[in-house]
C-alpha positions in Angstrom: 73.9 111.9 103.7 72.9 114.5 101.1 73.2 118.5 102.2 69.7 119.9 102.6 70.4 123.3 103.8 73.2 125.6 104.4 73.2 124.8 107.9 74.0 121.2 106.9 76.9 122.4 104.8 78.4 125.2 107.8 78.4 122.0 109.7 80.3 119.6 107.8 82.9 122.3 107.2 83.1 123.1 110.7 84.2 119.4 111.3 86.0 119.3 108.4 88.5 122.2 109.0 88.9 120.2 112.5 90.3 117.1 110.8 92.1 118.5 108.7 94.3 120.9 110.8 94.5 117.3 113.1 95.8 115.5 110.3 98.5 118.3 109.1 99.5 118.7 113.1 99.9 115.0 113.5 102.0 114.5 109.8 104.2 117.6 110.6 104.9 116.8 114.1 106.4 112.7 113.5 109.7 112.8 113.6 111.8 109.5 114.6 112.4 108.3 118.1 108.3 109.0 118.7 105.8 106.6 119.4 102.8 106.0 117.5 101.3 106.5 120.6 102.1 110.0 121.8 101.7 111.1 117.8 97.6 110.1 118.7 97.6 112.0 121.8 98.6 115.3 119.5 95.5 114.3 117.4 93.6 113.4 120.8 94.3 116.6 122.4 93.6 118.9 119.2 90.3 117.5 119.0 89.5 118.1 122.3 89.8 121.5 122.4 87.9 121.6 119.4 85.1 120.2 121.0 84.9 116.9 118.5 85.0 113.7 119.6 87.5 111.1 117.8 84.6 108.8 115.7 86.8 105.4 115.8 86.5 105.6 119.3 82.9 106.6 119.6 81.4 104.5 116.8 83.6 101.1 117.1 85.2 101.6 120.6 88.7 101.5 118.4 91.7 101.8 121.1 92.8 105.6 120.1 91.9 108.8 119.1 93.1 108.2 115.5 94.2 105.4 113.2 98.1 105.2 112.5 99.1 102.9 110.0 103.4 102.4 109.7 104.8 100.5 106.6 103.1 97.2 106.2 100.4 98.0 107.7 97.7 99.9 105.2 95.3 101.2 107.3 93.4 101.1 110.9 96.8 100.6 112.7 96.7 101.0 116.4 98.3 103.4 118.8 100.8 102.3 120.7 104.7 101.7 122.0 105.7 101.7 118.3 108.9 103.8 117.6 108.7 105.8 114.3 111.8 105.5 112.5 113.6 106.8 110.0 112.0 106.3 106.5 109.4 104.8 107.5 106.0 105.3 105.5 103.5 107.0 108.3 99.8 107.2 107.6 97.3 109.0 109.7 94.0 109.1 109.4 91.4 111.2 111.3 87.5 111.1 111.9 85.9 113.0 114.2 82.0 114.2 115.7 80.9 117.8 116.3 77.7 118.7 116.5 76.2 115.3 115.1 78.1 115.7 112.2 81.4 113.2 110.7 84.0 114.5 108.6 87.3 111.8 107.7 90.5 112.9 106.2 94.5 111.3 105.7 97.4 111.4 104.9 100.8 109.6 104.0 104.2 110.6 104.5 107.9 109.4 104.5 110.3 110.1 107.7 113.0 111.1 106.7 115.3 110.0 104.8 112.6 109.2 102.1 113.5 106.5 99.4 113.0 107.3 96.3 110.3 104.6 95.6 108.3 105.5 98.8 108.3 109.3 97.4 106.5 108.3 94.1 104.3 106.0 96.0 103.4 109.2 98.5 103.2 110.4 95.1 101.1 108.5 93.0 98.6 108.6 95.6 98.2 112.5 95.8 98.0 112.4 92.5 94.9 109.4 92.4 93.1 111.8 94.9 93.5 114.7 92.6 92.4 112.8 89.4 89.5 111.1 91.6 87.8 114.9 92.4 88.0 115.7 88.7 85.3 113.2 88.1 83.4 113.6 90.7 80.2 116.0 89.7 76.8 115.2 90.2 74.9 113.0 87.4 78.6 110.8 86.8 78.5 107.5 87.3 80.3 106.4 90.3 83.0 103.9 89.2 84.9 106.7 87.6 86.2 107.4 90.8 87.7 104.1 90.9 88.4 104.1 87.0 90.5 107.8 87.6 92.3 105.8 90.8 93.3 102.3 89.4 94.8 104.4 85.9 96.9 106.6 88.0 98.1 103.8 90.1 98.9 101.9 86.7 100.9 104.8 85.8 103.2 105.3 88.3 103.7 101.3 88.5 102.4 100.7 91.7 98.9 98.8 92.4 95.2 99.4 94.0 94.3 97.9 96.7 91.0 96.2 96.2 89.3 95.8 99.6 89.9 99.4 101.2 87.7 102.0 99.4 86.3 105.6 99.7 82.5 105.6 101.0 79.5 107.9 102.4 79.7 110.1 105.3 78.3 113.0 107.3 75.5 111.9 109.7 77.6 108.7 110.6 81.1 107.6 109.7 80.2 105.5 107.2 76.9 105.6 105.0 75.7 105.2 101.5 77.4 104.7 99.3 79.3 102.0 101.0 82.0 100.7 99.7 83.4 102.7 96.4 86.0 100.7 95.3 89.6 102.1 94.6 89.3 100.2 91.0 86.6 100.3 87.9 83.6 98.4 88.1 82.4 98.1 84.6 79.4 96.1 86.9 78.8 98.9 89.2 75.5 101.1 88.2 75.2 103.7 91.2 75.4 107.7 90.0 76.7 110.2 92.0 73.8 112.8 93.4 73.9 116.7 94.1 74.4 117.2 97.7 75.7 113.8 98.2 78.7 113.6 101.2 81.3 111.0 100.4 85.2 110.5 100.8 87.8 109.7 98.3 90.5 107.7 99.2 92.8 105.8 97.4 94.7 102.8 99.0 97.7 102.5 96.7 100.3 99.9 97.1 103.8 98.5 96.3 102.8 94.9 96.0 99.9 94.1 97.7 95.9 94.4 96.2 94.1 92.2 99.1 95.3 93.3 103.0 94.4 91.1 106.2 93.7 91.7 109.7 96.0 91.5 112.0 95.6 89.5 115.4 94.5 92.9 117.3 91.4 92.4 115.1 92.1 96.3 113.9 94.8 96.7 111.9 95.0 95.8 108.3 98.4 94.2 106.6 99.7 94.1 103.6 102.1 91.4 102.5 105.8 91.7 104.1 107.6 94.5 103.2 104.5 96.2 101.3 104.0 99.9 101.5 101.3 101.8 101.0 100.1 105.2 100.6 96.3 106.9 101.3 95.4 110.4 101.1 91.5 111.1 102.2 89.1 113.8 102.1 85.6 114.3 102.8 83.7 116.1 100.3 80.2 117.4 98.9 79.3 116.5 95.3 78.0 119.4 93.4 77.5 119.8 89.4 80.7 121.0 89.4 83.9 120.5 91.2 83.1 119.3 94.5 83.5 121.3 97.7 85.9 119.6 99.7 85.9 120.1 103.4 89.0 118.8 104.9 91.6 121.2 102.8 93.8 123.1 105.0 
């Protein structure tokens, strides 16, 4: 969507501070010994009494409030009777309605006790995020969003991967733009517009540049003993830096 009025813009943040306490409650309260499972039914519960209604759920009937994704899997992982362990890599990744409006946000982090690869990984793609918003303004072309991504990824030694990507938001979960690829696109022509309401969110990986599904028909892999790392937020292109709406 593209903002055409404050109200649009109270709205989105509205939904946006939502997810983004969600995703900070879920991250800090993992610890080993839980399951995937009860870590949703923090983010389920939080939502509720926010009023917001969890967007996997409502949108593609996905079975939980929230998508976590542990080790090899890189995204769209399923609640359930998994038990977190000790250094494993945690992603968590909430969307959510209020008010007819979407906001989508994550986050990656390493249970204690980290590795030191799995840190720079966590790392690396903070980092992608960060360089992504830079280039981000209104009248850029678009594939510097993947351009900023796939060099930071390069730097830190790890890789992008390919098929997972950032897209448009606000009035539905996803929506034009569709599909902005983690990597440059020397071929890709679209701009980015004032008032425009995307996500950034780089996939970064150990190994892999191509994930699967799985056979729950939700959850993505990566090869065996891939990790990978995505940190997301919603945001509103302007002419300069974008206002981003799921900071907390």
């Amino acid at each position: 969507m593209t903002i055409e009025s404050p109200s649009d813009l109270a709205a989105l943040q509205r939904i946006g501070g939502i997810v983004g306490r969600v995703r900070e409650a879920m991250l800090a309260a993992a610890v080993p010994g839980m399951t995937t499972a009860e870590l949703d039914a923090i983010g389920e519960r939080m939502l509720a009494e926010a009023g917001a209604t969890p967007a996997p759920r409502a949108v593609y009937q996905f079975p939980g409030a929230t998508c976590i994704s542990v080790n090899e899997e890189a995204a769209h992982g399923v609640p359930g009777d998994r038990v977190l362990r000790a250094g494993d890599v945690l992603n968590v990744d909430v969307s959510a309605e209020l008010d007819g409006f979407y906001a989508d946000t994550g986050g990656t982090r390493v249970l204690p006790k980290a590795s030191a690869r799995d840190t720079r990984l966590c790392h690396a793609s903070r980092t992608a995020l960060a360089e992504a918003l830079k280039v981000a303004r209104a009248g850029q072309p678009l594939n510097l969003i993947g351009k900023a991504i796939e060099a930071t990824a390069r730097r830190f030694g790890f890789r992008v991967i390919e098929n997972l990507g950032s897209h448009g938001v606000g009035r539905s979960l996803h929506e034009e733009p569709d599909h902005i690829p983690g990597y440059y696109d020397p071929t890709d022509a679209r701009v980015l517009e004032e008032g425009m309401v995307i996500t950034i969110e780089p996939f970064i990986s150990t190994r892999t540049r191509v994930v699967e599904e799985a056979g729950d028909g939700w959850t993505l892999l990566g090869a065996p003993g891939n990790r990978s790392a995505q940190y997301e937020h919603t945001l509103v292109i302007t002419r300069d830096a974008p206002i981003v709406l799921t900071l907390h």
